[in-house]
C-alpha positions as CSV (number, residue, x, y, z in Angstrom):
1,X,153.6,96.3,72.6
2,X,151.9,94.0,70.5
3,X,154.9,91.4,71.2
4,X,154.4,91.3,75.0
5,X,150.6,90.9,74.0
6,X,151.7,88.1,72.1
7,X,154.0,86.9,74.9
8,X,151.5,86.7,77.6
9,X,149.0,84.7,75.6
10,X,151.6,82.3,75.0
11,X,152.3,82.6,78.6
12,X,148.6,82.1,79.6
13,X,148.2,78.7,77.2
14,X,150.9,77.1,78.8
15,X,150.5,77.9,82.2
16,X,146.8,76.2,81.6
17,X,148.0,73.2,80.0
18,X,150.7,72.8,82.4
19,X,148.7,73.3,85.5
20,X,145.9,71.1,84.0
21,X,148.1,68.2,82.8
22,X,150.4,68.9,86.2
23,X,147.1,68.7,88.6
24,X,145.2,65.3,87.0
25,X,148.7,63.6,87.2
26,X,149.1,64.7,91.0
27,X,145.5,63.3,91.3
28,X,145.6,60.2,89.8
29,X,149.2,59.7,91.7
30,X,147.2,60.6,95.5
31,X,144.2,58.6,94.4
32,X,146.4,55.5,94.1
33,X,148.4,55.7,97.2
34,X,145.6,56.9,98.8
35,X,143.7,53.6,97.5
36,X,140.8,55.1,96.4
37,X,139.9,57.5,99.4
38,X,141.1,60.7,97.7
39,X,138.9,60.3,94.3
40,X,139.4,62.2,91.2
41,X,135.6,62.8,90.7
42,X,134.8,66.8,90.5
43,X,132.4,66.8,92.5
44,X,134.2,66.3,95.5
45,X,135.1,70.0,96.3
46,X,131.1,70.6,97.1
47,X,132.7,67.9,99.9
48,X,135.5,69.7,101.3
49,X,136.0,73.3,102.8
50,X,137.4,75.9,100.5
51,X,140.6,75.5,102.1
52,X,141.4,72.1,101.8
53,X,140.2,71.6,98.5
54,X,142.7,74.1,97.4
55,X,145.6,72.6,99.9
56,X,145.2,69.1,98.3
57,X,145.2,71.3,94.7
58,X,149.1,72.5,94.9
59,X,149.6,69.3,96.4
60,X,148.5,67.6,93.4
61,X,149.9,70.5,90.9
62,X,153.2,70.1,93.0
63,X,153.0,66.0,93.0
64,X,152.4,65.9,89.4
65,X,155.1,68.4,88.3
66,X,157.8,66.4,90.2
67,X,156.3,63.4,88.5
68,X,156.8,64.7,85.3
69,X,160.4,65.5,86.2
70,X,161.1,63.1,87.1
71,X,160.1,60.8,84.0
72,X,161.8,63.7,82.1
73,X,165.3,62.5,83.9
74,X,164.8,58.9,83.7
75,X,164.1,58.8,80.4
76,X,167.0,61.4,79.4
77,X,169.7,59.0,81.4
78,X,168.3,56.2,79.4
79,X,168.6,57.3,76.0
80,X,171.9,59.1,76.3
């Protein structure tokens, strides 16, 4: 009992880490090849309809994961 506690606090700190570091990324990366239009500010979801805002925040979570991965792969093709 007290290790699936144990487990799904350490489930829940990584999932928020990971979705946090894997959704900034996926902004900053639409924000440049967007040129600006799509900003980063917080303040923008007051902007958009509950929809989008969340369309464009798996798009971002999804963006930045395969950007991650992708450095992951690169890196692990350079160094072995």
């Amino acid at each position: 009992m007290t290790s699936s506690i144990i487990e799904g606090i350490i489930e829940i700190i990584f999932v928020i880490i990971f979705d946090f570091l894997f959704y900034f990324t996926g902004e900053i990366i639409l924000s440049i090849f967007t040129f600006g239009e799509r900003t980063i500010a917080r303040n923008k979801r007051k902007k958009e309809s509950l929809a989008k805002s969340y369309i464009f925040m798996e798009i971002s979570v999804w963006i930045g994961f395969l950007f991650w991965i992708s450095v992951i792969i690169i890196f692990a093709k350079l160094f072995t």
